[in-house]
N, C-alpha and C positions, 0 to 999 in steps of 0.2 A: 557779541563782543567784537573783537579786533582780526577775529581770525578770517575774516570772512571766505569763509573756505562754503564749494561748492558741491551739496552732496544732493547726488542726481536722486537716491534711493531711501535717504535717510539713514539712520540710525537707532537698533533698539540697544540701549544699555540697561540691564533687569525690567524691571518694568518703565520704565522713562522713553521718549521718544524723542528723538533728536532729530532737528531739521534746518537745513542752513540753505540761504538762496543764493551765494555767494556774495559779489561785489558791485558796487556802483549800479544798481539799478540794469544788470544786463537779464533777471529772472524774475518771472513772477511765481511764489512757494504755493501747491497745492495739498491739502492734505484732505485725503479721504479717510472719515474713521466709522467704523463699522462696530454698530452697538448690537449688544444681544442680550436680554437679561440685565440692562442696566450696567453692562460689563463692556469694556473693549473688545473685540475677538480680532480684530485687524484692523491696518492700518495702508492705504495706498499712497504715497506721497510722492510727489511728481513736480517739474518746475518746466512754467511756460518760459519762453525766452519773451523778453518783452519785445523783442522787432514783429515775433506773431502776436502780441499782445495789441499793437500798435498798426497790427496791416490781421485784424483777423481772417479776413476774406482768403489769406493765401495759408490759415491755418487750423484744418483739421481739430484742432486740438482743442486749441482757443475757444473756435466756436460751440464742441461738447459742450463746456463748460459758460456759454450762455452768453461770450463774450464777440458781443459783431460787432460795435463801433465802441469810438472812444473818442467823445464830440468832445468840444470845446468847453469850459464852462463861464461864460463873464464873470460870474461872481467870483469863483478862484482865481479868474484869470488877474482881477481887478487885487486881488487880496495877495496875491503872488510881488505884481508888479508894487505896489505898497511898500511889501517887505523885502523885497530887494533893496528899494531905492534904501529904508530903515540900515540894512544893511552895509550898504556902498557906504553911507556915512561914515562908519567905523570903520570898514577896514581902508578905506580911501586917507585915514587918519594920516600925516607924516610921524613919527615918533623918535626918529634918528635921523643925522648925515654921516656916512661913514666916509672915510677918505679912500679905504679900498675892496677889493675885490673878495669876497667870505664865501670859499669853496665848501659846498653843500651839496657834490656831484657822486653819484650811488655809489661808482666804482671807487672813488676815493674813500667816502665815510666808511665804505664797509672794510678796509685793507687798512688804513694807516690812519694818525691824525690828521687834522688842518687846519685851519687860523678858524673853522668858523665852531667846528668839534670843541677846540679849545676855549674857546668866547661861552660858547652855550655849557660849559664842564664851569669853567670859573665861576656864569651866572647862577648857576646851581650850588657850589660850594660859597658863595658869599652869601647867597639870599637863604639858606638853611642853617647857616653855622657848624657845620660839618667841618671835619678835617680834610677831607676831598670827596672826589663824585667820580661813578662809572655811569657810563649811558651807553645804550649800545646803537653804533652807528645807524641804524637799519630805521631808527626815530626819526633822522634826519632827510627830511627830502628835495630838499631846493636851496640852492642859491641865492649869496646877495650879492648885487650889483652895486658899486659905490656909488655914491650919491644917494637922493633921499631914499629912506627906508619907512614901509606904509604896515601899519596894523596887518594889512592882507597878505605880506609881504614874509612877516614873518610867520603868519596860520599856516605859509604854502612850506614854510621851511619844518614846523613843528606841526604837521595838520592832526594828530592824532592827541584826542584831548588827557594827553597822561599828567600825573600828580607828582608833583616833588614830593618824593619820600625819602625820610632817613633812616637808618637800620646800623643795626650792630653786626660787625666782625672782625672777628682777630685776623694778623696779621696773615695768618695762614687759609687764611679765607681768602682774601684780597690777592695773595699769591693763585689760587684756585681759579677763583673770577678773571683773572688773565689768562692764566693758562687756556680757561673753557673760552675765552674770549678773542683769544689769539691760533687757538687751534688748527682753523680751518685755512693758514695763510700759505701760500700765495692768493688762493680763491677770496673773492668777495663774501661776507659773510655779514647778514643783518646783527648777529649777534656780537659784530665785531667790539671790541669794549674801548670805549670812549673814555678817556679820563685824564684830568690836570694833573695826577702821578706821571712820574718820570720814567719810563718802564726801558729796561735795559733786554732785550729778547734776542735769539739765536733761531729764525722761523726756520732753520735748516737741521735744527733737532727736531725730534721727533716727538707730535705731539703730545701734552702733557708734562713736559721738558722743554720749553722753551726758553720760560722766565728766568731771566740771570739774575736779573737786580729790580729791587722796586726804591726810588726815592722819594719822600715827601723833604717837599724844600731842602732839598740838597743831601738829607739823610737818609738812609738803608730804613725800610720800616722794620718793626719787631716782630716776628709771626707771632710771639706769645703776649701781644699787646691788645687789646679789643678799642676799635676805631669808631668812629660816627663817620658813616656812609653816605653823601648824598645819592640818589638812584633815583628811579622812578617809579610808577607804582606796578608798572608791568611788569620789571625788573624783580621786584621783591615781591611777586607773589610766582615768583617760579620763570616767567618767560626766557626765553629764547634760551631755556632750560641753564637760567640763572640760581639754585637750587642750593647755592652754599650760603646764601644772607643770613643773618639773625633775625633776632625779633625787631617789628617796625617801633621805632621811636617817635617818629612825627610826620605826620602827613602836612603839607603844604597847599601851595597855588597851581596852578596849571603851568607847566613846561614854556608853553608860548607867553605865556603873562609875565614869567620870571625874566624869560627872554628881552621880553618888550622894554623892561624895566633897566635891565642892564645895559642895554645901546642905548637907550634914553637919558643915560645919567652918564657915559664914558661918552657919547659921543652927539650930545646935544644939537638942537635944529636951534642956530642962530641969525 
């Protein structure tokens, strides 16, 4: 999944085995499992770093396991460079001109809104039909630069392939979801909560006490009201220990596709 979290030893949970190589390609996962009787009796699991994966000769390690070179291969080479180019086509796409500058910078998304928080909250409550949207900043990774805007452009801003989802909760829910979303402030926080509500907050109370006021278009919402929630799908199945949603109404498109769609139609390449 998403977590790509680095676990040098693994993990037993009852009988299940768990094992993660972390991210971007820095480990290669080994798993040694030790049969007896048709039966598991152990399990070693261990992760090369790919730079000994990549220079075996300066690695002990590598080499036990039978690894001395790592040649070339034309064919993939040939089927790689292919699909590249397949690719450049897409995201080299123009899909927008924007006139200004869409702050998508860590320290910002994770602490407060910003013009571009808000663009991708709106794109999400008009293309689900929802009453409004929480996202949590930590989704967000990049920046736009005004002027054209490229397919690839927005992947670097949305890179993680999440689903617009809609969910039910009442208003006391939504007061919740802030609260757990605003928690961590002054600190940066991925779970920061992102949303086209108008949120009135005191970050100098003490958390879980924050939220003063919530407005949808100009109104105080209802806590004993139940809302259509736009979110995402990471969001509504628990993450970034988002744990108060309802049940899911509607699953959608991809986050970057909703995105694409929305600069493409508010801010046309003419």
């Amino acid at each position: 999944g998403h977590s790509h979290t680095t676990l040098e030893k693994g993990l037993k949970v009852n009988d299940t085995y768990i094992v993660s190589a972390g991210d971007y390609l820095r480990n290669v996962g080994v798993v040694e499992i030790n049969v007896r009787g048709g039966k598991v009796v152990g399990t070693t699991p261990m992760l090369i770093p790919a730079k000994d994966v990549l220079n075996p000769q300066e690695s002990d390690l590598a080499r036990a396991y039978g690894i001395t070179a790592v040649p070339n291969n034309a064919e993939v080479d040939e089927y790689v460079t292919y699909m590249q180019g397949q690719l450049n086509d897409v995201l080299n796409k123009v899909i927008a001109k924007i006139p200004m500058d869409l702050d998508g910078e860590r320290a910002n998304v994770r602490t407060r809104p910003t013009n571009l928080s808000k663009i991708i909250a709106a794109a999400m409550t008009e293309q689900s039909g929802a009453d409004f949207s929480i996202t949590n900043g930590g989704g967000i990774r990049a920046s736009l630069k005004a002027g054209p805007v490229t397919v690839g452009d927005v992947v670097n801003v949305l890179p993680f392939t999440n689903i617009l989802t809609v969910v039910e909760a009442t208003g006391a829910d939504v007061y919740a979801a802030l609260e757990h979303g605003y928690r961590m402030l002054p600190d940066p926080n991925g779970g920061f909560a992102q949303t086209d509500l108008s949120v009135v907050y005191n970050r100098f109370a003490e958390p879980g006490k924050r939220i003063v006021r919530v407005l949808l278009n100009g109104k105080a919402i209802d806590k004993n009201k139940t809302y259509r929630v736009a979110t995402n799908d990471f969001l509504a199945a628990g993450g970034d220990g988002y744990t108060m949603f309802g049940r899911v109404l509607v699953e959608g498109d991809l986050l970057s596709d909703i995105l694409i769609k929305y600069l493409s139609e508010t801010y046309p390449v003419r």
